[in-house]
C-alpha positions as CSV (number, residue, x, y, z in Angstrom):
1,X,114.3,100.7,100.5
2,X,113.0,102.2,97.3
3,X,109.9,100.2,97.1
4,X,109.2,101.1,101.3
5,X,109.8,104.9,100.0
6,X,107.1,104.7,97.4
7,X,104.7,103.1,99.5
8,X,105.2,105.9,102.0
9,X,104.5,108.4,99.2
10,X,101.4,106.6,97.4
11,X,99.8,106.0,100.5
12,X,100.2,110.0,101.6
13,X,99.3,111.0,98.1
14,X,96.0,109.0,98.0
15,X,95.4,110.0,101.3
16,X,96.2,114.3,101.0
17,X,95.0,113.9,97.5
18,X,92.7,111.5,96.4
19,X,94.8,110.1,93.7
20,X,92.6,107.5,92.1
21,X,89.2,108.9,93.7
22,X,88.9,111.2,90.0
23,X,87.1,110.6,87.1
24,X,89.2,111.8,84.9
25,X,93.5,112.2,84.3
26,X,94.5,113.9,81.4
27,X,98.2,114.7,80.5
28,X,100.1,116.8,78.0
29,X,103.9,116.1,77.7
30,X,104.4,119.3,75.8
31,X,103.6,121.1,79.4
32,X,104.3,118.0,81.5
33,X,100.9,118.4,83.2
34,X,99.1,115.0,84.7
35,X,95.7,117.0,85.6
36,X,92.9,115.1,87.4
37,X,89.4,116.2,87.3
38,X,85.7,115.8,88.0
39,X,82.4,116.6,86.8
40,X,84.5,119.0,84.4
41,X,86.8,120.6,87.3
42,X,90.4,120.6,87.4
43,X,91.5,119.4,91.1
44,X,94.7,118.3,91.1
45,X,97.5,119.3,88.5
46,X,101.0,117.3,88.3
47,X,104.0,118.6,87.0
48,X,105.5,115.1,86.4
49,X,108.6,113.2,84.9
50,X,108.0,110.1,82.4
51,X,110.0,106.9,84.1
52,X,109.0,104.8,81.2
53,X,106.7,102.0,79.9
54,X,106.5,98.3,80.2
55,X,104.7,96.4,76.8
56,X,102.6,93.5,77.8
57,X,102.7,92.5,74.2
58,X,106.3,92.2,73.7
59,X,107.4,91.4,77.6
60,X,109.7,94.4,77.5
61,X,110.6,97.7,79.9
62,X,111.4,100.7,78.2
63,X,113.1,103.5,79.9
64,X,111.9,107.5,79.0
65,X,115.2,108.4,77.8
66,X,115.2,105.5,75.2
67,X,112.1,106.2,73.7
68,X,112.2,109.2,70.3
69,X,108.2,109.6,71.0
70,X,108.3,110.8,74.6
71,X,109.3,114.8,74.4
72,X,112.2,116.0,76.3
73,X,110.9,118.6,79.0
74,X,109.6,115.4,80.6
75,X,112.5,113.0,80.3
76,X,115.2,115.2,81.8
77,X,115.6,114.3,85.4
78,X,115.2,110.3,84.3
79,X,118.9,110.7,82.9
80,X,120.2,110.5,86.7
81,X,118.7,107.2,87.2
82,X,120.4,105.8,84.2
83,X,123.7,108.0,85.6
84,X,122.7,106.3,88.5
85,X,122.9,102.9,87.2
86,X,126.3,103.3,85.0
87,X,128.2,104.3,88.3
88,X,127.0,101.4,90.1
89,X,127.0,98.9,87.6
90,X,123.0,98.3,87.4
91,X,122.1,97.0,83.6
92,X,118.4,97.6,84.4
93,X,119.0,101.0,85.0
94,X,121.1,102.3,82.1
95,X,120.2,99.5,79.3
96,X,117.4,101.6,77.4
97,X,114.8,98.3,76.7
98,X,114.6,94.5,78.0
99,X,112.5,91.8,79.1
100,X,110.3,93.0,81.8
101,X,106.7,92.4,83.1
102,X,104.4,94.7,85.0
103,X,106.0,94.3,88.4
104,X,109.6,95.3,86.7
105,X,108.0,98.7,85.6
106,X,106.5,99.1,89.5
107,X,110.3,98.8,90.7
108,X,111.8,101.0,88.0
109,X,109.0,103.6,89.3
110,X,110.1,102.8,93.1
111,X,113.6,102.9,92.2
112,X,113.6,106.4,90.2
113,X,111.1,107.7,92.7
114,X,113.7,106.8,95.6
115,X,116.5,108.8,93.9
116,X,115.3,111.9,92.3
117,X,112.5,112.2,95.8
118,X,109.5,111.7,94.3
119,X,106.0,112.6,95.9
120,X,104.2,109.7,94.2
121,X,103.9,107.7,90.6
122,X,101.5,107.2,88.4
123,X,100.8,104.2,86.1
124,X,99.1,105.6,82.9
125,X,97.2,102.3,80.9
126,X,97.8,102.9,77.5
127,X,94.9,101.9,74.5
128,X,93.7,98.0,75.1
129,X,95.7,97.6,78.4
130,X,98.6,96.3,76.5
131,X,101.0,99.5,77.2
132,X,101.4,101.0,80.6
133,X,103.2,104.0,81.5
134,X,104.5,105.1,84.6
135,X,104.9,108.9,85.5
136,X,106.6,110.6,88.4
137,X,104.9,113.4,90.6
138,X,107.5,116.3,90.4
139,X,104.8,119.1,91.8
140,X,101.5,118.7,93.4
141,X,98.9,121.9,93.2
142,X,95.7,121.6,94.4
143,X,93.2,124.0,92.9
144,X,89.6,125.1,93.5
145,X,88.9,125.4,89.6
146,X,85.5,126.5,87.6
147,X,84.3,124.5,85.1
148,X,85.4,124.2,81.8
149,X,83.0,126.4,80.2
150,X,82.9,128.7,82.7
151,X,86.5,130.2,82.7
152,X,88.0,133.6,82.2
153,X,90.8,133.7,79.4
């Protein structure tokens, strides 16, 4: 059910908003902001929620709430999933890190997605593709930006 949910959403999110089509994603967990962006203008910003990562050099999941470097305004919500998990008994979903591959971090996105209602996830590659990240969309805003350079403070 979960993974049918976040199909749903990823295919309306890369259809409404051209997730994926940008050439540029840049986030900022001290304002939990994903912004996407081309030729220098913002188009698309995210107020999102980190699920967690999955390591492909040490084989392991790592939920958001586990991990000291991720800030807290963007691990909050998270904590229901691993509520979620204690009350039904679901180790994957409350035990902070274990062995996991890239398709285990895709159904802890699904999952999470499917409880806290989601509009879409992100997967964030981290430095060398060994690290991958995967984000919730909380908040989409389009906007009709000027360039960088060009803005009024």
């Amino acid at each position: 059910m979960s993974c049918k949910y976040l199909k749903n959403q990823q295919t309306y999110c890369q259809e409404k908003y051209k997730i994926g089509k940008y050439e540029r994603w840049d986030y900022d967990q001290s304002t939990g902001k994903l912004i996407f962006s081309s030729k220098g203008m913002q188009k698309i910003i995210i107020d999102y929620e980190e699920v967690g990562s999955v390591s492909l050099t040490s084989n392991t999941w790592l939920w958001a709430w586990g991990n000291s470097s991720i800030e807290e305004n963007v691990k909050r919500e998270i904590t229901l999933v691993r509520s979620y998990g204690i009350k039904r008994g679901f180790k994957s979903l409350f035990n902070a890190e274990w062995s996991a591959d890239i398709v285990d971090g895709w159904d802890m996105a699904a999952i999470s997605a499917y409880i806290l209602k989601a509009k879409g996830v992100y997967r964030v590659p981290g430095r060398d593709n060994k690290l991958f990240s995967f984000m919730l969309f909380k908040k989409i805003t389009v906007i009709d930006s000027l360039p960088q350079k060009n803005r009024k403070k």
